[in-house]
N, C-alpha and C positions, 0 to 999 in steps of 0.2 A: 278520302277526298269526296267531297260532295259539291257539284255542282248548281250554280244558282242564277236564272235566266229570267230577267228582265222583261218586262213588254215594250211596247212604243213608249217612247218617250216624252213627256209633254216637256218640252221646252222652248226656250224663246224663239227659235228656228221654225218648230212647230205653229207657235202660237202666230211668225209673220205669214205662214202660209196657208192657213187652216183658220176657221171658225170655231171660236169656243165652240159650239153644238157641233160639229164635226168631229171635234178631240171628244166627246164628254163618254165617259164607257168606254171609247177606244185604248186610250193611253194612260202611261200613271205617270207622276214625277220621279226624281231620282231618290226622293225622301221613301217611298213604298222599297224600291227594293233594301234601302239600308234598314231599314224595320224588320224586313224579311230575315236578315243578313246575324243584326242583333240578337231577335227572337232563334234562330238556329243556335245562335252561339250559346245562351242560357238555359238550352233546353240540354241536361246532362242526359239525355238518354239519346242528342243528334245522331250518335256512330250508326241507328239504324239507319240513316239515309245514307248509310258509304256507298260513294260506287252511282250512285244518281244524278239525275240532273232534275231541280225542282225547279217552277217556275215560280213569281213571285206571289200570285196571287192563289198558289196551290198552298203557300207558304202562309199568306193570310187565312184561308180556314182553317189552317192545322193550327195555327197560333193565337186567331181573332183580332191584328193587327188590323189598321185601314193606315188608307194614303192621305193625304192632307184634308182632302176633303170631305172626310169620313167615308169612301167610298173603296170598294173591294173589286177592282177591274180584274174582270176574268177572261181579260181576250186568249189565254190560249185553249179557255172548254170550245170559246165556238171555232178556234183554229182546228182543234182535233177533231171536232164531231163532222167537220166538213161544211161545203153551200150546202146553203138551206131550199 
């Protein structure tokens, strides 16, 4: 089983409460993690990841996927490295 963890979500909800430049870097659509999702699935050598939990955008470098708008949101490197 491999686990696969999303970021914020840009969505319409998002988008009534939040400014484009508020969201932009922040969040990815739901179309990045299904990329993420597909790319695991074709990759015959996934069973390394058993037992993990990837995020999506850990999932984009290892694959070279982007989200709609050509862009690789990495909100969970600056989640884990801590405030700046």
């Amino acid at each position: 089983m491999i686990g696969v963890a999303p970021g914020w979500m840009r969505t319409e909800l998002m988008l009534t409460h939040h400014t484009p430049q508020e969201l932009t870097g922040q969040t990815e659509t739901p179309h990045y993690a299904a990329r993420g999702i597909v790319a695991l699935a074709r990759d015959p050598d996934a069973l390394r990841h058993t037992g993990r939990v990837l995020d999506v955008g850990e999932l984009a470098g290892l694959y070279g996927f982007t989200d709609l708008d050509g862009t690789q949101p990495q909100w969970y490197a600056r989640q884990r490295s801590g405030p700046s």
